[in-house]
gemmi code that builds the backbone of each chain (N, CA, C; Angstrom):
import gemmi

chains = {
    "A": [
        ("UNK", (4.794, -29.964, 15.627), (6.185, -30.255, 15.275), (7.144, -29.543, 16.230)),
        ("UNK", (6.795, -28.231, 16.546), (7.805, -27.637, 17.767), (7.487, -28.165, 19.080)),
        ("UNK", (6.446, -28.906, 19.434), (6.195, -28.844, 20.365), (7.393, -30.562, 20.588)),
        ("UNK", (7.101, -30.793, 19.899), (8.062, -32.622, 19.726), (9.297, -31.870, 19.653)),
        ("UNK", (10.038, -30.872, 18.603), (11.599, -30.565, 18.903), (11.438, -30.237, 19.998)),
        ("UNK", (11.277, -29.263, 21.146), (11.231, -28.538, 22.028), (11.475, -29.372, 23.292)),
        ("UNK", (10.694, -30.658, 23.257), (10.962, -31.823, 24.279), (12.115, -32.632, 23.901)),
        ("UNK", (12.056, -33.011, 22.733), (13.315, -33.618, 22.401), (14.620, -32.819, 23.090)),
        ("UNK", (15.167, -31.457, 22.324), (15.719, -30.639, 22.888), (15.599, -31.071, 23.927)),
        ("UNK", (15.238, -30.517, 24.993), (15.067, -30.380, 26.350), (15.806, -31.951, 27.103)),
        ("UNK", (14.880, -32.970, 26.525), (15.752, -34.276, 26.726), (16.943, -34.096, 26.481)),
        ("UNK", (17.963, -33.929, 25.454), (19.037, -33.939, 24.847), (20.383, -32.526, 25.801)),
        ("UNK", (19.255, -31.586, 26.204), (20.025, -30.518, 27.416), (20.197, -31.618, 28.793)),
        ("UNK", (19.299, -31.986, 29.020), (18.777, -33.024, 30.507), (19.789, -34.024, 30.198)),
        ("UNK", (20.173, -34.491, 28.989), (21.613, -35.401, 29.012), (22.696, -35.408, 29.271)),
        ("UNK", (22.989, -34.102, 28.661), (24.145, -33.436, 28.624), (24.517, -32.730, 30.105)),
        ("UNK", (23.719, -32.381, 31.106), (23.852, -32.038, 32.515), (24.216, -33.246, 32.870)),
        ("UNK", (23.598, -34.498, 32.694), (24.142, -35.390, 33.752), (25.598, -35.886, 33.110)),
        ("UNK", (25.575, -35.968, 31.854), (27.240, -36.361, 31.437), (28.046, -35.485, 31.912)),
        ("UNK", (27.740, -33.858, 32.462), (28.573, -33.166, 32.919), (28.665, -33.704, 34.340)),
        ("UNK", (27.481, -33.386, 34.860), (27.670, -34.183, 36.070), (28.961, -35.314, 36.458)),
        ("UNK", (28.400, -36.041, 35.725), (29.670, -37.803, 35.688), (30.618, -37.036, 35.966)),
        ("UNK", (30.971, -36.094, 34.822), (32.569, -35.465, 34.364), (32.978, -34.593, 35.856)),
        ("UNK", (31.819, -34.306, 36.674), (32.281, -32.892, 37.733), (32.206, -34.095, 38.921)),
        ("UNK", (31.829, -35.563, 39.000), (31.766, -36.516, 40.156), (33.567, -36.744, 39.719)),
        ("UNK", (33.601, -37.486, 38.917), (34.875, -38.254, 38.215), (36.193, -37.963, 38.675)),
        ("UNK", (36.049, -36.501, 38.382), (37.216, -35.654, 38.015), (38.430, -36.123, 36.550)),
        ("UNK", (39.264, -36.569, 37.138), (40.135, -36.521, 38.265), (40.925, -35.009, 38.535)),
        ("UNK", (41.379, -34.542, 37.550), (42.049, -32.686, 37.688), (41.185, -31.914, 38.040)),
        ("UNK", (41.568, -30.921, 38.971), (40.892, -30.278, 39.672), (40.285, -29.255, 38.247)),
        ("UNK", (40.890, -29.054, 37.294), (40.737, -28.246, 35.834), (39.335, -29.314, 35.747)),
        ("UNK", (39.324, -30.281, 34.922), (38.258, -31.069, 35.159), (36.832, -30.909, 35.374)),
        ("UNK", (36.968, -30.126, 36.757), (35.839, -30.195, 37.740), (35.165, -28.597, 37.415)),
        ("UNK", (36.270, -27.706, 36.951), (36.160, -26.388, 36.705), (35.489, -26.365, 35.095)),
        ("UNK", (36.061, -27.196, 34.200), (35.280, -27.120, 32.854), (33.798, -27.968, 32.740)),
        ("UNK", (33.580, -28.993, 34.189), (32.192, -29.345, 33.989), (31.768, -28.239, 34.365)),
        ("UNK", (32.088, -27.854, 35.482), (31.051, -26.497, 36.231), (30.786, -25.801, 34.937)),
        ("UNK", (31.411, -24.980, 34.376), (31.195, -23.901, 33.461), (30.368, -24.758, 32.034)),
        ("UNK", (30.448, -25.966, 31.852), (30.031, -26.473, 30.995), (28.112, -26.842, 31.476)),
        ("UNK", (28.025, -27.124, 32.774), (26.704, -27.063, 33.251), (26.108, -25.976, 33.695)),
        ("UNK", (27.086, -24.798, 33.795), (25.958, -23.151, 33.657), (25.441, -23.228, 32.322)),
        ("UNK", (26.211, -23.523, 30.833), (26.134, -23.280, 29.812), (24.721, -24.114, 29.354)),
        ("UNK", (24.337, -25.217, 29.814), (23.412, -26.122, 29.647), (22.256, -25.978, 30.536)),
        ("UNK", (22.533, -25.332, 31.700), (21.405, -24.886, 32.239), (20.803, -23.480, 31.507)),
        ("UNK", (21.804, -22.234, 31.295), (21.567, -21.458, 30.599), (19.968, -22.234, 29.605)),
        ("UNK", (20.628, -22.872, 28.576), (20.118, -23.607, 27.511), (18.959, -24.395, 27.750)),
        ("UNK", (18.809, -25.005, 29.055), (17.886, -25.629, 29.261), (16.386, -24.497, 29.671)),
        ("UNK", (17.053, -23.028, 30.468), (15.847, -21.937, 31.229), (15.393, -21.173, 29.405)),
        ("UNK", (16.315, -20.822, 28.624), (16.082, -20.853, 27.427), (14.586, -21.367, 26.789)),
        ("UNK", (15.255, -22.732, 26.872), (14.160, -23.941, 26.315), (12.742, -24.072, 27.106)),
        ("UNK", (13.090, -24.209, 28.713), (11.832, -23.594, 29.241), (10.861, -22.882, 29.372)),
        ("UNK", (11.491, -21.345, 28.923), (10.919, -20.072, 28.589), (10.021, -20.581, 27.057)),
        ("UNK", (10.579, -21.195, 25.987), (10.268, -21.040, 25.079), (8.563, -22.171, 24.774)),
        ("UNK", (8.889, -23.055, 26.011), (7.938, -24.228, 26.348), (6.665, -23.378, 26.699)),
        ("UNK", (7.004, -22.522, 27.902), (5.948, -22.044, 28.099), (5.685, -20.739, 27.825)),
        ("UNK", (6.062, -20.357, 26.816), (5.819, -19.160, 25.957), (5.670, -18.133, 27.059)),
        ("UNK", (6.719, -17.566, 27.329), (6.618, -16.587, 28.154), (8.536, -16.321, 28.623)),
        ("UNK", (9.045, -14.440, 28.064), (9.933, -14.382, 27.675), (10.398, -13.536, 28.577)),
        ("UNK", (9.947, -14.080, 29.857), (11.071, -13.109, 31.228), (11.350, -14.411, 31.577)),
        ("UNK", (11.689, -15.735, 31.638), (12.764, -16.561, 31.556), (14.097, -15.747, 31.100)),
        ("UNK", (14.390, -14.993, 30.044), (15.649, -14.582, 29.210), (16.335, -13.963, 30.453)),
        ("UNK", (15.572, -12.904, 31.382), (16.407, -12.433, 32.819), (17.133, -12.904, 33.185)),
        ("UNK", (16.729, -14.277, 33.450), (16.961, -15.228, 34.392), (18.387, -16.133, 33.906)),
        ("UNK", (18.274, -16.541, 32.325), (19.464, -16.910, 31.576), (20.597, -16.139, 31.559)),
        ("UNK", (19.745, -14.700, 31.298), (21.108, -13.418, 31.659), (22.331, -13.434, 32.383)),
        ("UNK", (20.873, -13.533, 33.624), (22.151, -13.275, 34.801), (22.848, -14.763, 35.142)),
        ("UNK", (22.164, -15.657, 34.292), (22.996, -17.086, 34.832), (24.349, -17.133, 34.143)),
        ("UNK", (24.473, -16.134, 32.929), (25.405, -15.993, 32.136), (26.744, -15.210, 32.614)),
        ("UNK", (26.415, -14.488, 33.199), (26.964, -13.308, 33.913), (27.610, -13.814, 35.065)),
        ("UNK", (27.182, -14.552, 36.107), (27.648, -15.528, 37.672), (28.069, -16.293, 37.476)),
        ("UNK", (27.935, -17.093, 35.961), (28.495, -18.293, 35.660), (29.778, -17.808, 35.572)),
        ("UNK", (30.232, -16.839, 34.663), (31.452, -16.476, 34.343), (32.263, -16.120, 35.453)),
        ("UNK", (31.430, -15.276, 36.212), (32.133, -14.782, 37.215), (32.798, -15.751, 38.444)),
        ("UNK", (31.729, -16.796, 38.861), (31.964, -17.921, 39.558), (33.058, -18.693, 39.097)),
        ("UNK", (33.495, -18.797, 37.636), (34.552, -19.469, 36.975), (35.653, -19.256, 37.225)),
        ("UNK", (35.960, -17.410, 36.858), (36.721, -16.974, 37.136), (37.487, -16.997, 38.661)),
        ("UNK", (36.340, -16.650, 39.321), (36.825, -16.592, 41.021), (37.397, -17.458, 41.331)),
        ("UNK", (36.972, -18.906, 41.126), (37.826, -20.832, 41.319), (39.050, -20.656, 40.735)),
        ("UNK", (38.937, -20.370, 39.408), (40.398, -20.472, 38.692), (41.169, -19.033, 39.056)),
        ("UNK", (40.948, -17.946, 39.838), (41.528, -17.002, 40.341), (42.461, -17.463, 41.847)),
        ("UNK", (41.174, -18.069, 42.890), (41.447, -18.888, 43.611), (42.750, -19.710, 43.782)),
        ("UNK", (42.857, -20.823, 42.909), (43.678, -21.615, 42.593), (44.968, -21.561, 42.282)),
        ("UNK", (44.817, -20.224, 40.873), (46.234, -19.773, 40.691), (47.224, -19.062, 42.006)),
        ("UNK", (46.485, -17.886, 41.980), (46.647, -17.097, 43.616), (46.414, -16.967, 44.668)),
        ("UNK", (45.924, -18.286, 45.553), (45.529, -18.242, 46.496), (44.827, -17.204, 47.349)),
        ("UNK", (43.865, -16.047, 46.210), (43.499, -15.378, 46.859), (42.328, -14.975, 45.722)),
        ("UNK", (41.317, -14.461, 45.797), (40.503, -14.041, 44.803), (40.720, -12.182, 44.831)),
        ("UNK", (40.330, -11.732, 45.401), (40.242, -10.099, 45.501), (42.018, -9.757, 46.094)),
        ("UNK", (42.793, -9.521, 45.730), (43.946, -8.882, 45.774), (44.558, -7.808, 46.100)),
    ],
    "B": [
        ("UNK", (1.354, -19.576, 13.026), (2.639, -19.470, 12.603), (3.060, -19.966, 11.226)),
        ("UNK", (3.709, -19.318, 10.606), (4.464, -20.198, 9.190), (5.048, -20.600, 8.943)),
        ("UNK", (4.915, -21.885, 8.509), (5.836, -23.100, 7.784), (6.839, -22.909, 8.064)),
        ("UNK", (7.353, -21.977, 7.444), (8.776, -21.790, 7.148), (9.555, -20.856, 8.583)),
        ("UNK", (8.841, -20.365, 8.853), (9.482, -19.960, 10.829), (9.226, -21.493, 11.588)),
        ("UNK", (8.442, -22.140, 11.521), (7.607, -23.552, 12.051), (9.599, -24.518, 11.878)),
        ("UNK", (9.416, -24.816, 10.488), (10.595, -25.665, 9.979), (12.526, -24.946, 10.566)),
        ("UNK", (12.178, -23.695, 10.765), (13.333, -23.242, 10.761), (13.454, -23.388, 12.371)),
        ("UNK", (12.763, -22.864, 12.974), (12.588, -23.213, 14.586), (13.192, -24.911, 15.231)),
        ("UNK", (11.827, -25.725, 13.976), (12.681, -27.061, 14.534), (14.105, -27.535, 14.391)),
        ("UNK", (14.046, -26.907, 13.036), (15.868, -27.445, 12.834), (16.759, -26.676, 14.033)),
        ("UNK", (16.614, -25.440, 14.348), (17.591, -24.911, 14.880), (17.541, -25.437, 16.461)),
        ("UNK", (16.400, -26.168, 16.871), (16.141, -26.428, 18.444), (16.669, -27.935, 18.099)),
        ("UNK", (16.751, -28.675, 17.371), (17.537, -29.620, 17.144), (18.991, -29.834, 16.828)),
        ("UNK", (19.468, -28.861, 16.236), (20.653, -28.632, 15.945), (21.849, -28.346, 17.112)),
        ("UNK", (20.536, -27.263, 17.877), (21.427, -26.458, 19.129), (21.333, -28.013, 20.025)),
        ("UNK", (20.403, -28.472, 20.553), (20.775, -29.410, 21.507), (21.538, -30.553, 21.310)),
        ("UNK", (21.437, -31.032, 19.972), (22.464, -31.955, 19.906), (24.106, -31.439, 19.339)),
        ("UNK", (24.358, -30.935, 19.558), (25.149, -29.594, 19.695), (25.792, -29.411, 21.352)),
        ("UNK", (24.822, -29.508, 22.092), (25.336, -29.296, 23.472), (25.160, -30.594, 24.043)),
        ("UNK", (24.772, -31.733, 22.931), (24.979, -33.067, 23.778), (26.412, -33.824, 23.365)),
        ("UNK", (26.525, -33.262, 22.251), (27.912, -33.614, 21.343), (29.134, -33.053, 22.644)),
        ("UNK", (28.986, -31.801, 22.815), (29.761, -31.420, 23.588), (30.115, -31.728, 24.747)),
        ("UNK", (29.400, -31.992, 25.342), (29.310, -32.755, 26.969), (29.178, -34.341, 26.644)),
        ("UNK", (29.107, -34.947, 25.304), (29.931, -36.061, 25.164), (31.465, -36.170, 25.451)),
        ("UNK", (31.818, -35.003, 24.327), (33.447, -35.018, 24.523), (34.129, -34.413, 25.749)),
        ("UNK", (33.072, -33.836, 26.006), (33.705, -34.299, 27.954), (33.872, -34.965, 28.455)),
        ("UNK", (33.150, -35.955, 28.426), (33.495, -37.244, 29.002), (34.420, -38.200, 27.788)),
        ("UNK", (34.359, -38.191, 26.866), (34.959, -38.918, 26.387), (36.406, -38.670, 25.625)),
        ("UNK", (37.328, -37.438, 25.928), (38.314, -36.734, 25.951), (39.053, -37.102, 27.203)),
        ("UNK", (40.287, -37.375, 26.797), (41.123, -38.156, 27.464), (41.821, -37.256, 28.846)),
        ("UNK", (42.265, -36.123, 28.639), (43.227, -34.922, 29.687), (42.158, -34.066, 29.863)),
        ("UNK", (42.876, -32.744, 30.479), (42.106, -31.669, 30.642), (42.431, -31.071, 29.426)),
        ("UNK", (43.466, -30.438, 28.927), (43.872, -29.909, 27.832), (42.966, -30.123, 26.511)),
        ("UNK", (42.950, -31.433, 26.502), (41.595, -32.393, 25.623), (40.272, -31.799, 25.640)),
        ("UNK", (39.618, -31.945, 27.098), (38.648, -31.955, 27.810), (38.013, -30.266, 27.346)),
        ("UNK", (38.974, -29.429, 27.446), (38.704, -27.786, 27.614), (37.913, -28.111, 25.415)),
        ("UNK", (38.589, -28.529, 24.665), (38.405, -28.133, 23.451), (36.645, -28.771, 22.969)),
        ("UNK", (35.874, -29.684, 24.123), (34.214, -30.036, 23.720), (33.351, -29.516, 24.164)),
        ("UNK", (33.382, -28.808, 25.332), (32.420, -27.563, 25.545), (32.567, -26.207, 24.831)),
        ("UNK", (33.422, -25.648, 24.135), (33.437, -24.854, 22.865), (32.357, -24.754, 21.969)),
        ("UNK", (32.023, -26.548, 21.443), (31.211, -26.572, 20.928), (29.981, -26.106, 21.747)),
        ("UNK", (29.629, -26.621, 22.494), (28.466, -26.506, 23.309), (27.723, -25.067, 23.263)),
        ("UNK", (28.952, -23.786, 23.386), (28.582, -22.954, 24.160), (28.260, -22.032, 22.588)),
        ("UNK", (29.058, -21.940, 21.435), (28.993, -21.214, 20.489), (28.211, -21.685, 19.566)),
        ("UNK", (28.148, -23.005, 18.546), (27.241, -23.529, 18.388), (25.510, -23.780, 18.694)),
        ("UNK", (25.475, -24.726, 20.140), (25.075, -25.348, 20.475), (23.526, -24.241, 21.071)),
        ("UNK", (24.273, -23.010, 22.032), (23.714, -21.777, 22.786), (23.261, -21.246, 21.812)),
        ("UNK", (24.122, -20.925, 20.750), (23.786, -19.902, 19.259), (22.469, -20.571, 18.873)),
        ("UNK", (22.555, -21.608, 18.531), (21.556, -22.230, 17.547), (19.998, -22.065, 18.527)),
        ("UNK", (20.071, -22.507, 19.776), (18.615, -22.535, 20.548), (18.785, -20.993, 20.770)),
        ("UNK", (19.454, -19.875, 20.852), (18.642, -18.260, 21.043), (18.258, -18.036, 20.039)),
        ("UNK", (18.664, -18.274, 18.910), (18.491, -17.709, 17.305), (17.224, -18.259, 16.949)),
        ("UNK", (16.839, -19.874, 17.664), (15.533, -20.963, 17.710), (14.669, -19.896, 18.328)),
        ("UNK", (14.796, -19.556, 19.468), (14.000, -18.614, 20.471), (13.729, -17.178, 19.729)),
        ("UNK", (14.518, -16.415, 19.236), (13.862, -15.475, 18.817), (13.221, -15.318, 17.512)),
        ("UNK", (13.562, -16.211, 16.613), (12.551, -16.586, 15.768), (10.978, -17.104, 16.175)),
        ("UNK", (11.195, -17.870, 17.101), (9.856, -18.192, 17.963), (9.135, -17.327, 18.362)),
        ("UNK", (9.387, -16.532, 19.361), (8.730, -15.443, 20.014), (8.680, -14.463, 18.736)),
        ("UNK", (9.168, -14.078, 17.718), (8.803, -13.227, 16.718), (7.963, -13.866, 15.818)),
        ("UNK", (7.779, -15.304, 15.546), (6.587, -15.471, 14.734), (5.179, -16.358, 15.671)),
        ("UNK", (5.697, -16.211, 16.960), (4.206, -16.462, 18.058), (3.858, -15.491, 18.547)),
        ("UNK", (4.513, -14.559, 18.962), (3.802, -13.314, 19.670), (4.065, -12.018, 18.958)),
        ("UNK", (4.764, -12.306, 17.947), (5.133, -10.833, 16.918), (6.160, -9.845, 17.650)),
        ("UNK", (6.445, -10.483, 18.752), (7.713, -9.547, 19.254), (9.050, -9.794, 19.360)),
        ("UNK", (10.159, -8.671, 18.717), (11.221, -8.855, 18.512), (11.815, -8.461, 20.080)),
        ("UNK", (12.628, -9.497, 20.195), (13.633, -9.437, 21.945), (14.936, -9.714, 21.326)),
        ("UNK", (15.298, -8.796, 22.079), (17.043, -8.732, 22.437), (18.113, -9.397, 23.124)),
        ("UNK", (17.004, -10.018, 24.204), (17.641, -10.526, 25.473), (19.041, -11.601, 24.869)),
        ("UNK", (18.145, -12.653, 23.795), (18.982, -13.761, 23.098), (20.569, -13.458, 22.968)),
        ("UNK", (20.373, -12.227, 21.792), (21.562, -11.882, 21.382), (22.815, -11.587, 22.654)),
        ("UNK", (22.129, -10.774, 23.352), (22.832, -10.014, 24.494), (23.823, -11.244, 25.158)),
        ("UNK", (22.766, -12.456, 25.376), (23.138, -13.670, 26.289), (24.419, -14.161, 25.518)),
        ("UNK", (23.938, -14.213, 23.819), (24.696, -15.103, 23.073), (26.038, -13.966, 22.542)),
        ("UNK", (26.414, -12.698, 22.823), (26.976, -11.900, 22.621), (27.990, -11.711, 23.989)),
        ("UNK", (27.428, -11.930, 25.147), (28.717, -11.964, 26.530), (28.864, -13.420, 26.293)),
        ("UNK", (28.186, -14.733, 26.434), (29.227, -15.934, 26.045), (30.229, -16.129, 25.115)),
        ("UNK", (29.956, -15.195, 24.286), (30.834, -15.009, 23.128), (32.236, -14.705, 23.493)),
        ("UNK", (32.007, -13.705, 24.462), (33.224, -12.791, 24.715), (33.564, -13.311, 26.025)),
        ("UNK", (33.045, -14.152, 26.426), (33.426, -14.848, 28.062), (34.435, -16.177, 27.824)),
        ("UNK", (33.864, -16.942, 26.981), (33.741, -18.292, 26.824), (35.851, -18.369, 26.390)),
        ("UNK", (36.275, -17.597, 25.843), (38.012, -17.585, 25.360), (38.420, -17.136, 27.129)),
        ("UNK", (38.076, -16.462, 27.525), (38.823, -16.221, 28.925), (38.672, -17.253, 29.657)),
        ("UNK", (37.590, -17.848, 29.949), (37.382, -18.626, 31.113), (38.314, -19.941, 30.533)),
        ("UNK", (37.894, -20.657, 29.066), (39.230, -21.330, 28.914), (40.172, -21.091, 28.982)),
        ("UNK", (41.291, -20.021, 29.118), (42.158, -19.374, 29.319), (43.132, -19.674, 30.725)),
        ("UNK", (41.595, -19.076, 31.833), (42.081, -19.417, 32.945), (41.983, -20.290, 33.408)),
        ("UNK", (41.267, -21.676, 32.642), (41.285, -23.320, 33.343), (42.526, -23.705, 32.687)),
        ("UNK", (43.142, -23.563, 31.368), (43.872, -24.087, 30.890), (45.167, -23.566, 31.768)),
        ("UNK", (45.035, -22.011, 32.450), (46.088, -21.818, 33.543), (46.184, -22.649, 34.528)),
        ("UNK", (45.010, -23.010, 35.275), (45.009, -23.834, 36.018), (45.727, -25.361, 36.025)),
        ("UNK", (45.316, -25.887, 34.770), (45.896, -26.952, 34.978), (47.469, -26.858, 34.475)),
        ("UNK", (48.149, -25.757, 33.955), (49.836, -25.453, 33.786), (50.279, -25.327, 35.495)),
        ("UNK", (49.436, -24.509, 36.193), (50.052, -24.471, 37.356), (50.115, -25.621, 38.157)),
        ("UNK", (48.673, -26.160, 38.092), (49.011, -27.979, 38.929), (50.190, -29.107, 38.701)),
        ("UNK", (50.052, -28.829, 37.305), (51.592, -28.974, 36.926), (52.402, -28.877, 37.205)),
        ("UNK", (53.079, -28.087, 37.014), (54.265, -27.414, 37.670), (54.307, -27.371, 39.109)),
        ("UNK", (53.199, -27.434, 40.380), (53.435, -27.236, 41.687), (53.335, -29.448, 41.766)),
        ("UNK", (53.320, -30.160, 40.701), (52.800, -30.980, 41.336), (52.012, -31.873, 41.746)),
        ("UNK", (50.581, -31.280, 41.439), (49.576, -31.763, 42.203), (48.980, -32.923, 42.325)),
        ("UNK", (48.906, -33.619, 43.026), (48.154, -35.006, 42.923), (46.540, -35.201, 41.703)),
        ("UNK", (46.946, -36.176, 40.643), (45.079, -36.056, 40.172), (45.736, -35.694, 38.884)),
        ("UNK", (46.823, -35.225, 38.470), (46.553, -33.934, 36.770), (47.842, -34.859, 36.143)),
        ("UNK", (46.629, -35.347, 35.007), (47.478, -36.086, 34.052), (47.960, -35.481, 33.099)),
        ("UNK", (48.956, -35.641, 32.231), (49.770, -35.507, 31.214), (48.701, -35.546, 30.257)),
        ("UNK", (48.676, -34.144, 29.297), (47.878, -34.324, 28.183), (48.888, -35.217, 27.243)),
        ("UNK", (47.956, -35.510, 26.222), (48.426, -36.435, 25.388), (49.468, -35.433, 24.265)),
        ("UNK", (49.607, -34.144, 24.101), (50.481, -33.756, 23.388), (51.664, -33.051, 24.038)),
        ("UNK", (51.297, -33.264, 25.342), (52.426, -33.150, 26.572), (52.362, -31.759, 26.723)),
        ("UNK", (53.130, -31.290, 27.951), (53.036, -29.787, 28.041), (53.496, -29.066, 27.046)),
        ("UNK", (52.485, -27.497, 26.962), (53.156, -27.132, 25.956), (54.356, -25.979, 25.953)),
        ("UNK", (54.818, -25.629, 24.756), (55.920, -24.981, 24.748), (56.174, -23.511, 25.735)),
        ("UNK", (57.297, -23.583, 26.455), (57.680, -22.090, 26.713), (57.245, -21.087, 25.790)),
        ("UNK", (56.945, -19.665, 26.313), (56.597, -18.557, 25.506), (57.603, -17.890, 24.920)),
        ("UNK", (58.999, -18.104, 25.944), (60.084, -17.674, 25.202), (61.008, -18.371, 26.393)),
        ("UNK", (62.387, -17.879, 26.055), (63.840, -18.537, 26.539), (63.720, -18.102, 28.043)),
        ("UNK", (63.372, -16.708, 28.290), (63.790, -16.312, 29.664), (62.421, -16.672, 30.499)),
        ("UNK", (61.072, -16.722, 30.145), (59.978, -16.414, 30.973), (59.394, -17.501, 30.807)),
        ("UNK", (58.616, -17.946, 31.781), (57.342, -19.365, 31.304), (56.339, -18.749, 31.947)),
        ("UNK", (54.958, -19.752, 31.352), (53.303, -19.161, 31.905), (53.614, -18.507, 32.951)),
        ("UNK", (52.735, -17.330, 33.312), (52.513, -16.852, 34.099), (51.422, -17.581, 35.347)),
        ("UNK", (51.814, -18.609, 35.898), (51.163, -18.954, 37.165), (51.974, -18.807, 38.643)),
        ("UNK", (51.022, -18.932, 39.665), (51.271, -18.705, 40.949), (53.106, -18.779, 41.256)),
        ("UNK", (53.150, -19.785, 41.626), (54.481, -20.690, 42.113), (55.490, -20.833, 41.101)),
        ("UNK", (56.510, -20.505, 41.635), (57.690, -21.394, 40.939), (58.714, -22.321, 41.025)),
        ("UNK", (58.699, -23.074, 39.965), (58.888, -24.639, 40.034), (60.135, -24.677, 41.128)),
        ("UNK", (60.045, -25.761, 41.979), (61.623, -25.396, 42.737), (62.953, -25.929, 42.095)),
        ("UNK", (62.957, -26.773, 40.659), (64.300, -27.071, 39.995), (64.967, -25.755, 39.308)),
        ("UNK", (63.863, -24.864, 39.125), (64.592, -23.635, 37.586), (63.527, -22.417, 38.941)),
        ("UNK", (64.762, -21.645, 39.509), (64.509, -20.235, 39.573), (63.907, -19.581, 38.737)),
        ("UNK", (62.811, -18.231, 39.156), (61.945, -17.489, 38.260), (63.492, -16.297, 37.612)),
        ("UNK", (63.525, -16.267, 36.753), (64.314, -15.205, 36.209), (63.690, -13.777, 36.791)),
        ("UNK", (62.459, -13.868, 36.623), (61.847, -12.650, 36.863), (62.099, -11.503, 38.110)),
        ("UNK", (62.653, -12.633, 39.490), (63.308, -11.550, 40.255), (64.273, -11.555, 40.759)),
        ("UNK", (65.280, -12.222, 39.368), (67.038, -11.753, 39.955), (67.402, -10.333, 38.921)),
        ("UNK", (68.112, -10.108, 40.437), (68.371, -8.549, 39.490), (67.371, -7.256, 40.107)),
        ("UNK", (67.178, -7.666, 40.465), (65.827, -6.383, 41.190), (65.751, -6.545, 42.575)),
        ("UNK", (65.782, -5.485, 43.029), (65.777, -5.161, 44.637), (64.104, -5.036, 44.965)),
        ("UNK", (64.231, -6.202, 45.980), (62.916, -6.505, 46.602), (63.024, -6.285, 48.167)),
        ("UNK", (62.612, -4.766, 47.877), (62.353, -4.564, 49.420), (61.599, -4.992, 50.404)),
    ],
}
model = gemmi.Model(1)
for chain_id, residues in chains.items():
    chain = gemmi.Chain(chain_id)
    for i, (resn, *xyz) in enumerate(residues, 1):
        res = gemmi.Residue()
        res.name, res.seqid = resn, gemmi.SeqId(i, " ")
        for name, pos in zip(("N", "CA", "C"), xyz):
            atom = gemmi.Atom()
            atom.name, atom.element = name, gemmi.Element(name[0])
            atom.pos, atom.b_iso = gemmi.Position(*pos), 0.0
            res.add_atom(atom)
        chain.add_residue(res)
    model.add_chain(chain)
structure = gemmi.Structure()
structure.add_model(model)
structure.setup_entities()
C-alpha cells in the first residue's frame, strides 16, 4: 500500500514541476517567473523527500536541507536584484 | 510495520502531494501575480508538512529511528515562505510603478497606500508624484 502511495505521490510532485514549469516558460510578469522558481525548489524539495523515502535511506534529508536554504536565498537575491539593482549593498 | 503507521503514512503521502498539485494548479490557473503568489502557500505549508510528517513516521516505524532533519526543513520553510512572498509581491508593486512591460493589473487593482505621506517601499520613484521622503533634508 505505501509502496502504490509513494509512486502515486511522486507522479502527482512530477506534475506539479511541469505545471510550474508552463507557469516559469509563460510568464508573463517577471513576479511570475520568480513565484514558479520558488514554487519548483518547493516541489523538488518534496520530490528528494519522496525519493529518500522510496529508497529507504535518510541522508537524502541533507540534501532537501540545503535545497531549502539556496532556494530561499536564490529568491531573495532575484527579488533583491530587481528592486535595487544591486544584490550585496 | 503497523497498520496503523502503514494507513497513516498513506494518507499523509497522499494528502501532501495532492496538496502540492492543487497548488501548482493555481498557478497556472490564477489570473495576476498578486493572484498567482496566494497557490503555492498551499503547496509549501500544507502540501511539504504533510509528506515530512509522512517521512518521519516512516523511517520511525521501518527502521525505528527518530530524525529531525523533517522538522528542521519544515520549520525554516515555515519561517521563509512569508518573506519570500513579501519580496515577490514587492517586486511586482515596483514593476508597476516603474512601468514595466509584461505586469498586469491584478484583479483587485493595486493596493492601498500605507499612509498619506509614504508609499511601498520600492526602488524608483514614480515620475508624476515626487518621493516626500527627500524634501526637506540636505543631501550631500
Amino acid at each position: 500500500m505505501i509502496a502504490i502511495a509513494l509512486h502515486l505521490a511522486a507522479g502527482g510532485i512530477a506534475l506539479a514541476l511541469l505545471l510550474n514549469l508552463w507557469r516559469l516558460v509563460r510568464g508573463p510578469a517577471l513576479g511570475d517567473r520568480i513565484v514558479a522558481l520558488d514554487t519548483m525548489v518547493i516541489n523538488a524539495i518534496a520530490l528528494i523527500v519522496l525519493i529518500g523515502m522510496i529508497g529507504g535511506n535518510d541522508t537524502y534529508f541533507e540534501a532537501a536541507l540545503l535545497l531549502a536554504m539556496v532556494g530561499f536565498v536564490s529568491t531573495i537575491a532575484y527579488c533583491k536584484f530587481i528592486l535595487r539593482g544591486d544584490i550585496v549593498e | 510495520m503497523s497498520v496503523i503507521a502503514d494507513i497513516a503514512v498513506t494518507i499523509l503521502l497522499i494528502l501532501g502531494a495532492g496538496f502540492a498539485l492543487i497548488g501548482s494548479w493555481g498557478l497556472v490557473r490564477l489570473p495576476s501575480t498578486m493572484e498567482r503568489l496566494h497557490g503555492p502557500t498551499k503547496a509549501t505549508t500544507l502540501g511539504l508538512g504533510a509528506l515530512l510528517i509522512a517521512s518521519v513516521v516512516y523511517f520511525q516505524a521501518r527502521l525505528g529511528i527518530w530524525t529531525a532533519h523533517e522538522l528542521l526543513i519544515s520549520l525554516f520553510l515555515f519561517v521563509t515562505a512569508p518573506i519570500s512572498a513579501n519580496m515577490i509581491a514587492k517586486v511586482h508593486l515596483h514593476r508597476r510603478r516603474t512601468h514595466a512591460a509584461g505586469e498586469p493589473e491584478s484583479i483587485a487593482g493595486p493596493p492601498p497606500r500605507p499612509s498619506e505621506a509614504g508609499d511601498w517601499a520600492t526602488f524608483e520613484v514614480p515620475i508624476d508624484r515626487p518621493s516626500p521622503t527627500y524634501e526637506g533634508r540636505d543631501i550631500e
